[in-house]
C-alpha positions in Angstrom: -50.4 24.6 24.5 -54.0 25.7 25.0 -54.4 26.4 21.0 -53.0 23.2 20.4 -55.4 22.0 22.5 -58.6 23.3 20.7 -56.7 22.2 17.1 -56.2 18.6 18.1 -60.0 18.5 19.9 -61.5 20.6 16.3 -59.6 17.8 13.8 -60.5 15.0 15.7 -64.0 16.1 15.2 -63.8 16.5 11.5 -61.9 13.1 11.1 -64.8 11.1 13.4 -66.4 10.7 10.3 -63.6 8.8 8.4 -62.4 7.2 12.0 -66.1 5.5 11.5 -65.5 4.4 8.5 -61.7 3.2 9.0 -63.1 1.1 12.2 -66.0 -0.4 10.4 -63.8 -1.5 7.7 -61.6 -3.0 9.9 -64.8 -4.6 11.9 -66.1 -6.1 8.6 -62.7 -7.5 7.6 -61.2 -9.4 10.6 -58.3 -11.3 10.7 -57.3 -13.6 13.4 -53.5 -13.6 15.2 -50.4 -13.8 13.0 -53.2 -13.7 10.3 -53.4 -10.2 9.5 -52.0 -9.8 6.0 -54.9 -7.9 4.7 -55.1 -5.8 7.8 -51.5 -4.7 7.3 -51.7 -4.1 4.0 -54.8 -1.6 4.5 -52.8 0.2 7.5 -49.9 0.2 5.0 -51.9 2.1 2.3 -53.7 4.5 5.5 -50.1 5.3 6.3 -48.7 6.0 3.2 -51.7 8.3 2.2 -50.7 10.6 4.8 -47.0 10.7 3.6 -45.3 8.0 5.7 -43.0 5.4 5.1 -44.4 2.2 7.0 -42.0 -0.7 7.5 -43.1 -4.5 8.1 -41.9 -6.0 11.2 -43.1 -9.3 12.9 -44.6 -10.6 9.9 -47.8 -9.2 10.1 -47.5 -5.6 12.0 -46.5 -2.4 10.8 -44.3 0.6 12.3 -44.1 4.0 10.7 -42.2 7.5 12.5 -43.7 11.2 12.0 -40.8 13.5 12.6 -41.4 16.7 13.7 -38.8 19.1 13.9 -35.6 18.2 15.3 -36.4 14.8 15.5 -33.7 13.3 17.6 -34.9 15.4 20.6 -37.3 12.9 22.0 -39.2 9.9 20.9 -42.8 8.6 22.0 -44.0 5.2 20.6 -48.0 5.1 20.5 -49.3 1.1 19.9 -52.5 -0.5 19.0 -53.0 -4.2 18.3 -54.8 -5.9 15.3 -55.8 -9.4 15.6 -59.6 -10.2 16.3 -61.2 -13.9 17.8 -62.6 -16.8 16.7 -65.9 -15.7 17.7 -69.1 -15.6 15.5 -70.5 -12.4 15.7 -74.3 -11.4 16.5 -74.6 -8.3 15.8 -76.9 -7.2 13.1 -75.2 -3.9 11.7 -73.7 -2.9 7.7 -70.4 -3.4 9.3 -70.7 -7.1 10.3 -68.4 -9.3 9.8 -68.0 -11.1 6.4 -65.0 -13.7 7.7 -67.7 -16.2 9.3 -66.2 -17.3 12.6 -64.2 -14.4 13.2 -65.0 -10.9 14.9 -63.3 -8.2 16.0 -64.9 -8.5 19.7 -62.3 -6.7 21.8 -61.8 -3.8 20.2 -58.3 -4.0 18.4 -60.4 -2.7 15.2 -61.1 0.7 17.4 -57.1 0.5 18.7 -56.2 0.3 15.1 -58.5 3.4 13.8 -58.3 5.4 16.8 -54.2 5.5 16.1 -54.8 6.0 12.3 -56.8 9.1 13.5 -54.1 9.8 15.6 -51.3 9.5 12.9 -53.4 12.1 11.0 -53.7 14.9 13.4 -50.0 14.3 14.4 -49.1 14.5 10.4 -51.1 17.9 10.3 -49.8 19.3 13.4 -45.6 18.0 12.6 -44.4 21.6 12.5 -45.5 22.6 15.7 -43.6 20.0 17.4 -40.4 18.7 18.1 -39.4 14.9 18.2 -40.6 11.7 16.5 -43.9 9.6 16.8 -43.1 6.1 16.6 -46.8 3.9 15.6 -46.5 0.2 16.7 -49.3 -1.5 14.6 -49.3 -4.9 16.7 -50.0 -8.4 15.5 -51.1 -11.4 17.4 -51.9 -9.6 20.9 -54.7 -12.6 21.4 -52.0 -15.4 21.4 -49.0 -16.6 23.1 -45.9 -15.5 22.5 -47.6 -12.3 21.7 -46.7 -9.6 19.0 -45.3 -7.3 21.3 -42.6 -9.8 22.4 -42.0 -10.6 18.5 -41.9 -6.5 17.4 -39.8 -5.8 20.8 -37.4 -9.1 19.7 -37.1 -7.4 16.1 -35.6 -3.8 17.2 -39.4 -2.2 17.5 -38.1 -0.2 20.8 -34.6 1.0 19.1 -34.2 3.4 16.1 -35.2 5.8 17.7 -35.7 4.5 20.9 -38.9 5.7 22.8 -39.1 7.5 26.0 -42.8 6.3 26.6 -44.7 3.8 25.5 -48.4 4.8 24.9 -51.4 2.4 24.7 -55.4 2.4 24.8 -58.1 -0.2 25.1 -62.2 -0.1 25.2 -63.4 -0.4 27.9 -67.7 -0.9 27.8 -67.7 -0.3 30.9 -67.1 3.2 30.9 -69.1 6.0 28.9 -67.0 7.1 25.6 -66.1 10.9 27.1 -64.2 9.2 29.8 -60.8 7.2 30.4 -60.1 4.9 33.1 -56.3 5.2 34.1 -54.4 3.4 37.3 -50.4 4.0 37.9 -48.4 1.1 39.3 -49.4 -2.8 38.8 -52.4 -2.9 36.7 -52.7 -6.4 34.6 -51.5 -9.6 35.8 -49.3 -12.3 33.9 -51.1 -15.1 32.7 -49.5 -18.9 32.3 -51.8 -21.8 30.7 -51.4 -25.1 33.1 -51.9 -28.2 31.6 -51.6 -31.0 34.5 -52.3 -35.0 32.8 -53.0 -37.1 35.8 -52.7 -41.1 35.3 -54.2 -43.9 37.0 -55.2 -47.6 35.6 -58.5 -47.5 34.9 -61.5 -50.0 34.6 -64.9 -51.0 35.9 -66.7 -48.4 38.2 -67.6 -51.3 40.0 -64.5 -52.4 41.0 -62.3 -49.9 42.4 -59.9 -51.8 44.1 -58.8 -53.7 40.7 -58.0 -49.4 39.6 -56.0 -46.6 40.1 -58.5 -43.7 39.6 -57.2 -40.7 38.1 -60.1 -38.9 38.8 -60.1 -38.8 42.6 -56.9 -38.4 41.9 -57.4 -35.4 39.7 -60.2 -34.1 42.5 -57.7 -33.8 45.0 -55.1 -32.0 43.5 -57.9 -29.2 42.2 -58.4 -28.7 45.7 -55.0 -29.4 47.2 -53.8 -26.8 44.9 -55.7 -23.5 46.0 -53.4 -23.4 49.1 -51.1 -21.9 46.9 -52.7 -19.0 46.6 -54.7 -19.1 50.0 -51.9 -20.2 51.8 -48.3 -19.5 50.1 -49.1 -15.9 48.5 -48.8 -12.9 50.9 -52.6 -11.4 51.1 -51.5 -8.3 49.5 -50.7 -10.1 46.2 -53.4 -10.5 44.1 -53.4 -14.2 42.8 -55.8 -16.0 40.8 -55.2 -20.0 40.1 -58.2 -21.4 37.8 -59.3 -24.8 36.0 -61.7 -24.1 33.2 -61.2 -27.9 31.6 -61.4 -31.1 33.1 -61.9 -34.4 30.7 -62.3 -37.5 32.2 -63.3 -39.8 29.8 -64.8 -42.4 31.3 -68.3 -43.3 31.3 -71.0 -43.8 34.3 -69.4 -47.6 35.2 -65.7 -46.4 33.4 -62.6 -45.6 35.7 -60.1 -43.9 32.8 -57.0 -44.6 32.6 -56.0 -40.6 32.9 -57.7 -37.3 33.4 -56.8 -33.8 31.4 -57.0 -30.6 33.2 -56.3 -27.3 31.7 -56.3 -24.0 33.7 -54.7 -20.4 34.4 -52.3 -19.2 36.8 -52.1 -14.9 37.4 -50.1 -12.8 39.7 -48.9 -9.3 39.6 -45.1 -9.8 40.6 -42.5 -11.5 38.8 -40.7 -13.7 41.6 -43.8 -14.5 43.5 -44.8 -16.2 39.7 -41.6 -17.9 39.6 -42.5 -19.8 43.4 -46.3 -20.3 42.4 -45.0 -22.4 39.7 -42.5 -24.3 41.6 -45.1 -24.5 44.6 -47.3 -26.0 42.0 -45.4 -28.6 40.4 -44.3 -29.9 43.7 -47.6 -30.1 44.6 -49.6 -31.5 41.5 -46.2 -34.3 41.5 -46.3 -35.1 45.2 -50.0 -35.7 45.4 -50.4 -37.9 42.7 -47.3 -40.0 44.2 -48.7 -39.9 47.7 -51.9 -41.6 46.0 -50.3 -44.1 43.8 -50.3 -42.5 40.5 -48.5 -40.1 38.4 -49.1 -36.4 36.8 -47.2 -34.1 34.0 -47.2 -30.8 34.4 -46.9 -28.3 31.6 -46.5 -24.6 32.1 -47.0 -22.3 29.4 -45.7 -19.2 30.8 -47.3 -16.4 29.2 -47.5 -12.7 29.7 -45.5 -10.6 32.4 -47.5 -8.4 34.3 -48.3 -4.9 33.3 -47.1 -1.9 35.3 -48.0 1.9 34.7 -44.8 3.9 34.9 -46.0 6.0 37.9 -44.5 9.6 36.9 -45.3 8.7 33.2 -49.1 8.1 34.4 -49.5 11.4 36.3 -48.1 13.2 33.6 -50.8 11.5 31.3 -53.5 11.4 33.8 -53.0 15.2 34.2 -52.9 15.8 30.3 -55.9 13.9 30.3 -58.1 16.0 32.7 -57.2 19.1 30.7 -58.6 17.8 27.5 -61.4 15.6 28.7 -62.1 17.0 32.4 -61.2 16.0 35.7 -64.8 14.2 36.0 -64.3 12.2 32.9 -61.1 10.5 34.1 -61.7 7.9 36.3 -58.8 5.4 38.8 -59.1 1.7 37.6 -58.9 -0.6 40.0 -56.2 -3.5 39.1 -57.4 -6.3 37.2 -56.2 -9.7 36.7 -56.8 -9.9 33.0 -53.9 -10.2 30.7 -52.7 -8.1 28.2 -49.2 -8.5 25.9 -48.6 -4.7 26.3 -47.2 -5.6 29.5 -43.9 -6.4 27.4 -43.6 -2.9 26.4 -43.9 -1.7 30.0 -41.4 -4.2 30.9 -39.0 -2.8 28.9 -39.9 1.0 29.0 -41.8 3.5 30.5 -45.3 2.9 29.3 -49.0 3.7 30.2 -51.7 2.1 29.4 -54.9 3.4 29.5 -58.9 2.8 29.1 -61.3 4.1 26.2 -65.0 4.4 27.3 -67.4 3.2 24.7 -70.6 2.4 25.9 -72.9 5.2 25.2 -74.5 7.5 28.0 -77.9 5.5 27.4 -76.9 1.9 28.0 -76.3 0.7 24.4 -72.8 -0.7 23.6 -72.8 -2.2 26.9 -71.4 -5.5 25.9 -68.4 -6.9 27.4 -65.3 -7.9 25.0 -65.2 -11.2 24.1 -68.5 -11.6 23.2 -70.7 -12.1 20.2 -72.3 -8.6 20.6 -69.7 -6.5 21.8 -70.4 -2.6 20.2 -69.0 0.3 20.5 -70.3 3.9 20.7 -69.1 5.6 17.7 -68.0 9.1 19.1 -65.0 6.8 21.2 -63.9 7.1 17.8 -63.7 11.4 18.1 -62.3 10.8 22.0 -59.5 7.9 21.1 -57.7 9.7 18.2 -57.7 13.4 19.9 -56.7 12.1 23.0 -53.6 9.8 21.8 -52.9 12.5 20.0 -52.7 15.4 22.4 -50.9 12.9 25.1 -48.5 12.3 22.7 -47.4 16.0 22.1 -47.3 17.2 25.7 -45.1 13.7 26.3 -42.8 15.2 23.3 -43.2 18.4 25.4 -41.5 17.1 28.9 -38.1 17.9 29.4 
């Protein structure tokens, strides 16, 4: 595999050029979630330009297969999402974006290149392997339900169905050169909690004529971190937050009711399940105890992500050959959310980190912000790497 090797590594370097270009593209055009028509379209034409037959699925994504020879003999599915944020970029570069409002500031613009750079070294290189490429280009990863559910819900993992489910994603915090990879629980599940506590409200100065909703609503914000202080086991990462809290009242106004809106992550499945239980109980039983009454809503969002172990020691080690030991580094797990975790729920999947700040400091930028950047030669790393994972994956027996 060593010549392979040195191929992949020598036409990822002549495609960076065009990888640029794909990416900024993609950066200046941004579509937000279940929005992507345009973006489709594009990755249509990219597809078809190398020879493929892309398919629609879930509206707004896009699947296509390179067979290699004897293609029934093993299948791995590579996936990269599309949508980008309602956020108003900053940056001042050629490649801005013209959709005002809109920006492509977590990196599904580099996801979506990076796999078109992929697609083309794989095309080149389809008689020197056996098996099928399935590429999953992902709608809506930004909002609930979630492409991934939709594509998996419309036959995405059948047809040939994958052994491995392969995935990247920037990471600024890590040079580009260099991966971050952890096997086991990586991401947590995400639910959106939306609690409406009511009262009677009235004058400030008056409190016995009321039933205040907002001391209400104080309690139970504290009341309800003994579910994860108290009720989770210390070795299960939990996180219960509320970002929104409207009370609109004024300075000598009791309101009638108080809005809170917040987020609930674990990383296991039937400890999720209690937490919610735990928490209506909780949020209902308060309010009674203090004369007024609360609706719950949970959203429940994401499942938590899980790195197939063997899978992710097979790709760490292929990673380490074409990158370096040094330039793979173990993640530690974080409680963000990502709908990728569908696909490792229902296969064997990895997903992994792209570095993309450069070695100088620039690019540094966190996602989901106005000036997030990337470092251009991620877009020679992503694209060689996907692709030489994906053939020794084909490879294992």
């Amino acid at each position: 595999m060593q010549h392979l090797l040195s191929r992949i590594k020598t036409l990822a370097a002549d495609a960076a050029a065009d990888t640029v270009a794909l990416r900024q593209h993609l950066h200046a055009n941004p579509e937000l979630s279940f929005q992507e028509f345009n973006t489709a379209a594009f990755v249509t034409t990219e597809l078809q330009k190398l020879g493929l037959a892309p398919q629609p699925i879930a509206n707004t994504g896009v699947v296509a297969l390179i067979e290699g020879r004897n293609p029934g003999a093993r299948t791995v599915a590579l996936r990269a999402d599309m949508d980008a944020l309602p956020i108003t970029e900053q940056n001042e570069v050629p490649y801005k974006s013209t959709n005002p409002g809109v920006m492509h500031a977590c990196g599904h613009d580099v996801h979506t290149s990076s796999l078109l750079g992929a697609a083309r070294i794989l095309v080149q290189l389809r008689d020197e392997f056996e098996g099928t490429v399935k590429l999953m280009f992902q709608p809506g990863e930004e909002l609930l339900p979630g492409g991934a559910s939709l594509m998996i819900k419309e036959g995405v993992l059948e047809n040939p169905k994958p052994a491995s489910v392969l995935g990247q994603h920037v990471f600024p915090m890590l040079p580009a050169g260099q991966i971050g990879i952890r096997p086991g629980r990586y991401m947590a599940s995400t639910d959106e909690l939306y609690l409406t506590v009511r009262g009677k409200g009235g004058h400030g100065a008056m409190p016995e004529m009321n039933l205040d909703p907002v001391l209400v609503a104080a309690h139970i914000i504290v009341a309800a971190q003994q579910i994860v202080s108290r009720r989770a086991s210390p070795k299960m990462p939990s996180v219960l937050s509320f970002g929104k809290v409207i009370a609109n009242g004024a300075t000598n106004v009791i309101p009638n009711e108080v809005h809170i809106e917040g987020t609930f992550r674990t990383l296991n499945e039937e400890w999720r399940n209690e937490a919610h239980e735990h928490l209506r109980r909780l949020c209902e039983g308060l309010a009674e105890s203090m004369g007024a009454t609360c609706e719950l809503e949970i959203r429940r969002g994401y499942p938590y992500l899980e790195n197939e172990p063997q899978l992710t020691a097979r790709i760490r080690a292929a990673a380490e050959q074409y990158l370096g030991a040094e330039n793979v580094i173990e993640l530690d797990q974080w409680l963000a959310a990502e709908d990728f975790a569908y696909f490792s729920q229902a296969a064997d999947a990895c997903f992994y980190r792209l570095g993309t700040r450069a070695q100088d400091g620039r690019f540094a930028s966190s996602v989901h912000t106005p000036t997030f950047d990337i470092e251009p030669k991620a877009l020679e790393t992503g694209p060689g790497l996907m692709a030489w994972l994906t053939l020794q994956e084909l490879a294992c027996r």
